[in-house]
DRENMAR-518975 format. One line per 2 residues: number of its first residue (from 1); their letters; for each residue x, y, z of N, C-alpha, C, O. Coordinates in pm, 1 decimal. Example, Ala and Ser with C-alpha at 12.3 -4.5 7.8 and 13.67 -1.06 7.14 Angstrom:
2
1) AS) 1319.0:-569.0:780.0:1230.0:-450.0:780.0:1320.0:-330.0:780.0:1423.6:-331.9:846.5 ~ 1285.0:-225.0:708.0:1367.0:-106.0:714.0:1290.0:3.0:787.0:1340.9:113.8:803.9 $
//
This chain:
154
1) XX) 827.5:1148.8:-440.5:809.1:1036.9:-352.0:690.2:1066.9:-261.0:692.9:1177.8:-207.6 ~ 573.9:977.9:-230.6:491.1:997.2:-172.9:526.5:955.8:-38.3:575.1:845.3:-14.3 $
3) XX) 504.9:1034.6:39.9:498.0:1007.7:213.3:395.4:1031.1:298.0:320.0:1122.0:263.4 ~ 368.7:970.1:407.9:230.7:1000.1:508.4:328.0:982.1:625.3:380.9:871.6:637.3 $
5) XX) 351.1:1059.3:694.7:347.0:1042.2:837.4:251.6:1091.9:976.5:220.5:1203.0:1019.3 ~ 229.5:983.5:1012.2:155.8:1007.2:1137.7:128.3:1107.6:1259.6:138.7:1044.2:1364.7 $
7) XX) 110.0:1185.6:1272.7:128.1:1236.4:1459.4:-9.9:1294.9:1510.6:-105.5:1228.8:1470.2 ~ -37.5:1386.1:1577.3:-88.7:1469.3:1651.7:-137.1:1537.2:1599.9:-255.7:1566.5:1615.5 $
9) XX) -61.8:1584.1:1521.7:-105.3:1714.2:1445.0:-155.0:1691.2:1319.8:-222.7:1779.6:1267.2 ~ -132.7:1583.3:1259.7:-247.5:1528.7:1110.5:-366.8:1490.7:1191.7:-477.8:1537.1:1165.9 $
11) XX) -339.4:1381.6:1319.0:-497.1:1400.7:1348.5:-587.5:1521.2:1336.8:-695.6:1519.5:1277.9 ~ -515.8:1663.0:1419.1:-615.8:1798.1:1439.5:-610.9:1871.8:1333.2:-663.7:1981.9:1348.9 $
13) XX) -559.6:1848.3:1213.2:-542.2:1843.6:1048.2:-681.8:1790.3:1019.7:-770.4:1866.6:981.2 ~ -703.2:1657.0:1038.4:-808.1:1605.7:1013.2:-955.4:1650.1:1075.4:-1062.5:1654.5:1014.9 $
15) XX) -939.3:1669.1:1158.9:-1041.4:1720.6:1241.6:-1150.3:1784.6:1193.5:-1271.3:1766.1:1180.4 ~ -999.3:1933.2:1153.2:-1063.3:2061.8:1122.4:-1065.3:2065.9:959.1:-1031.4:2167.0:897.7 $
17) XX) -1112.2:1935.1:889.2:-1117.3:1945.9:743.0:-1028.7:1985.9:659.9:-1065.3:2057.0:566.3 ~ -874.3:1945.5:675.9:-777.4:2017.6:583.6:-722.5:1954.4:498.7:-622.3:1985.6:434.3 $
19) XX) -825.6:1800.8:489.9:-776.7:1760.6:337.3:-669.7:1664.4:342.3:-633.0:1593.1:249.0 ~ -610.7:1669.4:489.2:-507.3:1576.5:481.8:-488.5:1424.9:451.1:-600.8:1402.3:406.1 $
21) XX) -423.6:1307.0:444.9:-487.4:1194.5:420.0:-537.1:1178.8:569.3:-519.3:1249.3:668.5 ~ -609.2:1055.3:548.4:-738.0:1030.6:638.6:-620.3:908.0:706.5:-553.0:833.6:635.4 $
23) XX) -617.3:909.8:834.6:-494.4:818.2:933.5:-589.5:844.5:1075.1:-663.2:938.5:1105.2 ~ -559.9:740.8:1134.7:-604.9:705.9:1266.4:-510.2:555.6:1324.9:-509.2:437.4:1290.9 $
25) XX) -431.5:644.4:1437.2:-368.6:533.2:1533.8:-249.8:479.1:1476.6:-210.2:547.1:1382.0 ~ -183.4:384.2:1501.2:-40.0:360.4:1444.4:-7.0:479.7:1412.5:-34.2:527.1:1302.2 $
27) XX) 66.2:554.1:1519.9:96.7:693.9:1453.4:256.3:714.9:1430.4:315.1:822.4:1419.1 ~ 319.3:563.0:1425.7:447.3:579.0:1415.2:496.9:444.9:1283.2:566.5:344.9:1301.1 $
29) XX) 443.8:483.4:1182.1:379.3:449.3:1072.4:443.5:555.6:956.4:390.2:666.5:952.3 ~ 561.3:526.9:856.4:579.1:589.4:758.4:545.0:519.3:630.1:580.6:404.4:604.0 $
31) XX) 495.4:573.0:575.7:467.8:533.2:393.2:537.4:567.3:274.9:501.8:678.7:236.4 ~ 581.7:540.2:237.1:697.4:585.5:113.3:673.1:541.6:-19.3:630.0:431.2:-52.6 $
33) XX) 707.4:646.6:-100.0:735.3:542.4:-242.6:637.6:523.8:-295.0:661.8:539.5:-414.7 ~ 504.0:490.9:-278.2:447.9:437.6:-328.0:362.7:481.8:-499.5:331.6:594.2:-539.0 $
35) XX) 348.4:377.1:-555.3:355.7:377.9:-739.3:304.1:242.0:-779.0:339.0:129.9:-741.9 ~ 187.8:291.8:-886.4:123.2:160.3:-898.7:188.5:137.3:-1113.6:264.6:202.1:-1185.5 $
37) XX) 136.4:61.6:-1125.9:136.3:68.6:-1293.6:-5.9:110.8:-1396.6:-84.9:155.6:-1313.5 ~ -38.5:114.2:-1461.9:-139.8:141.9:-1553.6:-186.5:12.7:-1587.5:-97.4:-64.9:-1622.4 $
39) XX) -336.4:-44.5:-1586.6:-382.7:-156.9:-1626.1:-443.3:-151.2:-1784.0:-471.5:-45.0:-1839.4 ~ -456.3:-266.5:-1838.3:-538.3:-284.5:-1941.7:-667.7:-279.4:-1914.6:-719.1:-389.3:-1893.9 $
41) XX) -718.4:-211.2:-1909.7:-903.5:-213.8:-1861.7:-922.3:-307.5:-1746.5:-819.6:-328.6:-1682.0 ~ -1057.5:-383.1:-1696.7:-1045.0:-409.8:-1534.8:-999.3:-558.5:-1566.6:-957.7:-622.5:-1470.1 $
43) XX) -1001.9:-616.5:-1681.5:-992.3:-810.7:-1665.3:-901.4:-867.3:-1567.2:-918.3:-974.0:-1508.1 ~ -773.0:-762.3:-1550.7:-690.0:-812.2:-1490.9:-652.3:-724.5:-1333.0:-679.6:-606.3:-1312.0 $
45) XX) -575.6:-831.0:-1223.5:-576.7:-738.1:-1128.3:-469.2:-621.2:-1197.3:-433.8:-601.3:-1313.5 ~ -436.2:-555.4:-1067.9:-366.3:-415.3:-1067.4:-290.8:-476.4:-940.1:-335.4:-575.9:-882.9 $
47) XX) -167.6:-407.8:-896.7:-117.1:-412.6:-797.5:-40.3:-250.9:-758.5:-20.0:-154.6:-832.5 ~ -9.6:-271.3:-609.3:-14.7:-98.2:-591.6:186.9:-168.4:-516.2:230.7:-282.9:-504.8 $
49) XX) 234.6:-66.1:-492.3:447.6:-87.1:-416.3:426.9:12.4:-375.4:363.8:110.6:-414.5 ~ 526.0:-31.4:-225.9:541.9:143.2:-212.0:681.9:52.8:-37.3:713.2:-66.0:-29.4 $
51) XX) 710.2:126.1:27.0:778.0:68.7:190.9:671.0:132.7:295.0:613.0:240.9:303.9 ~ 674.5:-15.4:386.0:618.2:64.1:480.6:733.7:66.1:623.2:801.1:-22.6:675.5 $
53) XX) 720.1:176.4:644.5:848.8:167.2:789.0:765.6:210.9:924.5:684.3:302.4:938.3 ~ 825.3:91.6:1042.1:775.7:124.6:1183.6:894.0:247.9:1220.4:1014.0:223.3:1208.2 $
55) XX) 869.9:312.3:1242.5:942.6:458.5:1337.4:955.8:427.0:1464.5:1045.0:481.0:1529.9 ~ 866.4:330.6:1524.9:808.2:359.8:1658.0:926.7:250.6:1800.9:1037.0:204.9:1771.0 $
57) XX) 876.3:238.4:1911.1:924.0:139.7:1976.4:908.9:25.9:1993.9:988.7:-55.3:2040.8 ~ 757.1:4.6:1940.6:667.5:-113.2:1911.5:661.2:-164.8:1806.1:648.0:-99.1:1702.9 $
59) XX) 669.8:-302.7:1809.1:557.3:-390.9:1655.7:446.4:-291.6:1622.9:377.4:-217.8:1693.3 ~ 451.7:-310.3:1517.6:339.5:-280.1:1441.5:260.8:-407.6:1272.5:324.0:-440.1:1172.0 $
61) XX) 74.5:-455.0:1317.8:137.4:-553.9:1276.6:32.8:-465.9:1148.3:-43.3:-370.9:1166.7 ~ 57.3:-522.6:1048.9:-80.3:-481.0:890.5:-153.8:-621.3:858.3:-137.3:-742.8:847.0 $
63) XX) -222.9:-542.8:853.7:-405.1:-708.5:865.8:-492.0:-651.6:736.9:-608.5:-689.5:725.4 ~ -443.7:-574.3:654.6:-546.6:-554.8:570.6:-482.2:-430.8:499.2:-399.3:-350.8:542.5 $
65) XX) -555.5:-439.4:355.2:-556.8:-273.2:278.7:-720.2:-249.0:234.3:-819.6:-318.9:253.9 ~ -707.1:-155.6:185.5:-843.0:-127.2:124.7:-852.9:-12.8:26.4:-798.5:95.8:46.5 $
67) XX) -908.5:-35.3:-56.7:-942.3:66.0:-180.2:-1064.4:71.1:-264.5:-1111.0:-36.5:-302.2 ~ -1121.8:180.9:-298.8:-1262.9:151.0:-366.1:-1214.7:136.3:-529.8:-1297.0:121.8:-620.2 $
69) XX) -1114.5:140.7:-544.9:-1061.6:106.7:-695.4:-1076.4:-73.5:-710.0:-1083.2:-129.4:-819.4 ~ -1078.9:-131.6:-604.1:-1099.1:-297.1:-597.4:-1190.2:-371.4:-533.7:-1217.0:-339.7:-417.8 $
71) XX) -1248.9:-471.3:-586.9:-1359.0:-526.2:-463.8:-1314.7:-602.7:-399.2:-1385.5:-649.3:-309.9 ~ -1152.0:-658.7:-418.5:-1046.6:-780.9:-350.1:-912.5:-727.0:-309.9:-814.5:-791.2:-347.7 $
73) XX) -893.5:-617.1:-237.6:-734.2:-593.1:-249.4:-691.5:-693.4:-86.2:-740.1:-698.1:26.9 ~ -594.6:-750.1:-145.9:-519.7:-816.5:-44.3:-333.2:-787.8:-51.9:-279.7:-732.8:-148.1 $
75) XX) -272.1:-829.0:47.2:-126.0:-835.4:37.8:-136.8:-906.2:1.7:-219.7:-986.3:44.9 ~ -44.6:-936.6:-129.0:6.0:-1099.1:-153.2:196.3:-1115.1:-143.1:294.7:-1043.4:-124.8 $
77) XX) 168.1:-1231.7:-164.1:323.8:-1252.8:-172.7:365.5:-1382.8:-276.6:324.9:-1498.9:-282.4 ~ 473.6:-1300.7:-360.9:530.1:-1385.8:-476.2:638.1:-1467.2:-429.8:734.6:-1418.6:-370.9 $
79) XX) 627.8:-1569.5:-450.2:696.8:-1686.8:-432.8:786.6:-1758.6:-540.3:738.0:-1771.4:-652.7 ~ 908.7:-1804.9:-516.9:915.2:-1906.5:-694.9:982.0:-2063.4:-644.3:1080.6:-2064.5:-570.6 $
81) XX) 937.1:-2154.3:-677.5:961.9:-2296.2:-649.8:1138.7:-2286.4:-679.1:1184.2:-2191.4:-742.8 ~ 1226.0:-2393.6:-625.4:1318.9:-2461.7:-664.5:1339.5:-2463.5:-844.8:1441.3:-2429.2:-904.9 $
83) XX) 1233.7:-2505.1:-894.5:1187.8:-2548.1:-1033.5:1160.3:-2411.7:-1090.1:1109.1:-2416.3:-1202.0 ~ 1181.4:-2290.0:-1041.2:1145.9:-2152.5:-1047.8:1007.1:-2145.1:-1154.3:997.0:-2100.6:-1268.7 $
85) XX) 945.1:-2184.9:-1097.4:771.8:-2184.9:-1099.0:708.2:-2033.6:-1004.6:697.7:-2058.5:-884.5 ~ 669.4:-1896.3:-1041.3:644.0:-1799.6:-961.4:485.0:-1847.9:-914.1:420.1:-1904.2:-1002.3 $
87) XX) 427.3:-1831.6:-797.6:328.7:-1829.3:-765.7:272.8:-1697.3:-680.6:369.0:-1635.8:-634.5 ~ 182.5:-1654.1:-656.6:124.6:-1562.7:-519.4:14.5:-1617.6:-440.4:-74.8:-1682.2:-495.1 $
89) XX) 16.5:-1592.6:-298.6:-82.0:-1643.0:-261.5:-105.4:-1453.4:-99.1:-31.0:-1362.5:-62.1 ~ -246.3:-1497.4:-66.9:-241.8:-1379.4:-10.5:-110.5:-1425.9:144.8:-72.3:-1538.0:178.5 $
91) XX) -70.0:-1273.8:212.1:41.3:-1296.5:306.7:4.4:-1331.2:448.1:55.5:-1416.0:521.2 ~ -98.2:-1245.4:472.7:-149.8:-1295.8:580.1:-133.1:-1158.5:646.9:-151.9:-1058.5:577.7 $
93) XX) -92.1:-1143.9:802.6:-71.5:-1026.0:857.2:96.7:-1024.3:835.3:181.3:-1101.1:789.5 ~ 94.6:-947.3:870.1:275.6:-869.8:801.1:328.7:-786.8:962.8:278.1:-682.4:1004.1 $
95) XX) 434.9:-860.9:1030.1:470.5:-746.8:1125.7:554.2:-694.9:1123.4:646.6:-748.5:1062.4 ~ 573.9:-592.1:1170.7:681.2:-501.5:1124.2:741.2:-448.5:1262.2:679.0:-385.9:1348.0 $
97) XX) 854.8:-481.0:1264.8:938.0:-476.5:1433.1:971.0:-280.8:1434.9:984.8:-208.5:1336.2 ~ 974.4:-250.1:1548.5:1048.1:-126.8:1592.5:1194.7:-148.6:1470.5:1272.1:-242.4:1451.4 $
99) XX) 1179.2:-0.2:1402.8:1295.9:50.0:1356.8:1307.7:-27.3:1207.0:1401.7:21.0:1143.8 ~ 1218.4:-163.7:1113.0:1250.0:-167.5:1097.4:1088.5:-165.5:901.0:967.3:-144.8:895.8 $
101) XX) 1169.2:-190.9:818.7:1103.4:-110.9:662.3:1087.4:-271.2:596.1:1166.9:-357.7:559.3 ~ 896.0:-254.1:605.4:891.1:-403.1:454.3:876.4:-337.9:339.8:833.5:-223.6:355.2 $
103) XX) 900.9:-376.8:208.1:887.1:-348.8:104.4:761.8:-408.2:48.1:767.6:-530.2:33.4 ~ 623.8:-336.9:5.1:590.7:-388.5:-90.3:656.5:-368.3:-237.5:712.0:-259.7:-254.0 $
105) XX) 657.3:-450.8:-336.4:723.8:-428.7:-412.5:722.9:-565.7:-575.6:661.7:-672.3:-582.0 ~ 786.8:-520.8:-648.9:718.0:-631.0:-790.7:804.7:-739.2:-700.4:890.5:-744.8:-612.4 $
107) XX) 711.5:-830.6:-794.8:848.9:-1016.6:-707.9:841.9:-1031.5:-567.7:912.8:-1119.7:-519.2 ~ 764.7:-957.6:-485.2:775.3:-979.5:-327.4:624.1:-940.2:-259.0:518.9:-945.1:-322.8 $
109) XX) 632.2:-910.7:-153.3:500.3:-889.1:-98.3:480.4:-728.6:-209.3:556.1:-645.2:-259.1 ~ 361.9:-749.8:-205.7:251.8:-627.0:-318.5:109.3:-576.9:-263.6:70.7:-629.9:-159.4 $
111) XX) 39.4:-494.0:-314.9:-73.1:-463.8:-245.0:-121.4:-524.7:-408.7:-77.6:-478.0:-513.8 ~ -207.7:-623.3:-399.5:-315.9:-691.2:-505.1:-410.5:-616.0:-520.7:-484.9:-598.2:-424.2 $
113) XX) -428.4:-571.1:-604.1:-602.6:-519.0:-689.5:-686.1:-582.2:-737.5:-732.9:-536.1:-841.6 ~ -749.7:-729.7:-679.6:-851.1:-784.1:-774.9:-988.4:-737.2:-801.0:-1031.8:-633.4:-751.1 $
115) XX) -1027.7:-781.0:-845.8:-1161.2:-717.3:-957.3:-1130.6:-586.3:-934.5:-1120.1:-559.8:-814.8 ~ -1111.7:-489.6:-1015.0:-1073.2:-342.0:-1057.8:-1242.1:-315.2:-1087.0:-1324.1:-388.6:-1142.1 $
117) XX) -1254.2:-208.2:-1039.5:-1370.3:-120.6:-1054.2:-1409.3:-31.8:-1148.3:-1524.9:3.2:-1172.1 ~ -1274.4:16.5:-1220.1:-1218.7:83.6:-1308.6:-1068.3:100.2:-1378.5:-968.2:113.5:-1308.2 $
119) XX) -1063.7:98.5:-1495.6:-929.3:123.1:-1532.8:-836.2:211.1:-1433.5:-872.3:314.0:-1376.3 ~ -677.7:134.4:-1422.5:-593.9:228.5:-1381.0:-525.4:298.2:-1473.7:-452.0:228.0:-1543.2 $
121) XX) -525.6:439.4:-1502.6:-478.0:562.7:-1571.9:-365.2:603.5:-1539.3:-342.8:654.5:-1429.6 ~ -239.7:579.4:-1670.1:-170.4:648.3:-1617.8:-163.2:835.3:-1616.9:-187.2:916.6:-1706.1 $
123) XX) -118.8:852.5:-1472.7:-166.0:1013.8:-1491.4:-244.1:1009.4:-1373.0:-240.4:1107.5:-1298.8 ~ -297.3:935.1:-1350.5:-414.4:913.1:-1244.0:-364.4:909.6:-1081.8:-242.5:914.7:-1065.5 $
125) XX) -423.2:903.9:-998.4:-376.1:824.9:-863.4:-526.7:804.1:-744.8:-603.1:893.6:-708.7 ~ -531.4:628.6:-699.2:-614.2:634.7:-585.9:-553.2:645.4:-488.4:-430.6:654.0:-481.6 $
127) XX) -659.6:646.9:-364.6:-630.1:602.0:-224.4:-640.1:504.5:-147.2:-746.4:483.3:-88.9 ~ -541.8:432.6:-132.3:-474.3:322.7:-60.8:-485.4:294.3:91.7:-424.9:385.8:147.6 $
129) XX) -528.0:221.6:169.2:-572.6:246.8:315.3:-517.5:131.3:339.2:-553.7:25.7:287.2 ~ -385.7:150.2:455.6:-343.8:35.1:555.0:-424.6:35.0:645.7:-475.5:133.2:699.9 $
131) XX) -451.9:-146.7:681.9:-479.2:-105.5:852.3:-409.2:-203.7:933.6:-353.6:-308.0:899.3 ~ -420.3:-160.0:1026.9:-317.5:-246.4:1177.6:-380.5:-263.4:1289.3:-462.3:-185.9:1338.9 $
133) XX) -337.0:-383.7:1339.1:-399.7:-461.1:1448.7:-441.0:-330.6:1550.0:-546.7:-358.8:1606.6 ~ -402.7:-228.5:1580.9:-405.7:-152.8:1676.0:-530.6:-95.0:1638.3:-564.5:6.8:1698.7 $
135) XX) -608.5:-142.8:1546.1:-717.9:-39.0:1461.9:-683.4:96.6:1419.6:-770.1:183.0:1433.0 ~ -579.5:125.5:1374.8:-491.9:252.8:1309.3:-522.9:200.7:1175.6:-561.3:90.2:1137.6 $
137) XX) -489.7:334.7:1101.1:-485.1:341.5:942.4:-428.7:430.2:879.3:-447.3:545.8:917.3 ~ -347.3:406.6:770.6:-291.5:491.5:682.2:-303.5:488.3:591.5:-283.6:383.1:530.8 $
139) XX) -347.6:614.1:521.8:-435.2:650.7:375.9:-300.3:675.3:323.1:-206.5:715.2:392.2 ~ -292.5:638.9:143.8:-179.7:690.5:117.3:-236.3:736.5:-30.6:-345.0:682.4:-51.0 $
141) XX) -192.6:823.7:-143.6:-274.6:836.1:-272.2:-114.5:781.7:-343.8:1.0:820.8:-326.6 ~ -179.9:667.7:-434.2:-122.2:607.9:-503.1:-103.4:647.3:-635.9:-217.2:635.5:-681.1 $
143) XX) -10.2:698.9:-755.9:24.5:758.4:-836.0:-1.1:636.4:-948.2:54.0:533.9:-908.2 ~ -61.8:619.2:-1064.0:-30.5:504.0:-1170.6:14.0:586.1:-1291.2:-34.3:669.1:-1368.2 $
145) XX) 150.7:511.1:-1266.7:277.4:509.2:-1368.0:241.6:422.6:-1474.9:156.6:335.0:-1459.3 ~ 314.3:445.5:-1606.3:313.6:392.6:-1732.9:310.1:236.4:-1712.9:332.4:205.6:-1595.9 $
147) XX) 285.6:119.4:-1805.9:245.2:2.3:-1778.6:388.5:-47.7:-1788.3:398.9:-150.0:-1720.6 ~ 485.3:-19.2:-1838.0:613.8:-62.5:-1812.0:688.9:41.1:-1707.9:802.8:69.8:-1744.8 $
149) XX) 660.0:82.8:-1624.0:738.2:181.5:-1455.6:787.9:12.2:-1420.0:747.4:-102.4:-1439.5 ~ 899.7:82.6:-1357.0:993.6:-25.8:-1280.0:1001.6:37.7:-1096.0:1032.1:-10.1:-986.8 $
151) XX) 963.5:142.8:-1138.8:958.9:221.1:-997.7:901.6:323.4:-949.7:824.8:363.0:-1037.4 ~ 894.3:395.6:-851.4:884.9:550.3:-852.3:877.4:657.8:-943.7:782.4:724.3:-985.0 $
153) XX) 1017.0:660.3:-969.3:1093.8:727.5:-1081.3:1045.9:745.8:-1217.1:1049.3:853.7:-1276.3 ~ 999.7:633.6:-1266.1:973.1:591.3:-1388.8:856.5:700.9:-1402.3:790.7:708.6:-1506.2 $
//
């Protein structure tokens, strides 16, 4: 299971070049889980899952991801009509209350990969960058699992 947590001490981690993921601010910010799938070459997007949990006492809100594996990554969110018609459209900002865990995840909010830069490999893994209104960020390295993974695990 992949995790990033925030504090003090990944900042002076960072500092002094130790490789750690790259985070600034929202330091009460956990990352979990996260697992992408394997693409068919770039035609199609990619999408990245994983939870994100506030630890903290505060909102915390997410306004963005970023990855050099995409020239479009957005949150989206899957939807399905009455008429169960699925659609996505991007989410917008996402807040996340004290104490409590959103899921990105298949069928629900997702981190979108459009235009792919390169095939996703399984075997492989990029780096994934939240950011939050507070101008904080959390780097996370994303693992791509077989093109049928249902999860983590897989």
């Amino acid at each position: 299971m992949t995790k990033v947590y925030l504090s003090a001490v990944t900042a002076l981690m960072l500092a002094a070049g130790s490789g750690a993921p790259a985070v600034a601010g929202s330091k009460d910010v956990v990352v979990e889980g996260a697992w992408s799938r394997a693409s068919i070459g770039t035609n199609r997007p990619g999408a990245a899952y994983m939870t994100v949990r506030n630890a903290g006492d505060e909102a915390v809100t997410l306004t963005g991801i970023e990855t050099d594996l995409a020239m479009r990554p957005e949150v989206h969110r899957t939807s399905t009509s009455d008429q169960g018609v699925s659609s996505m459209a991007p989410a917008g900002d996402i807040r996340i209350a004290p104490g409590e865990t959103v899921a990105l995840e298949p069928g629900g909010l997702h981190a979108m990969l459009m235009m792919l830069q390169r095939p996703m490999i399984e075997g492989e893994a990029f780096e994934l960058t939240l950011s939050f209104s507070d101008g904080g960020e959390v780097s996370v390295e994303v693992p791509v699992l077989g093109m049928t993974a249902r999860g983590p695990k897989d």
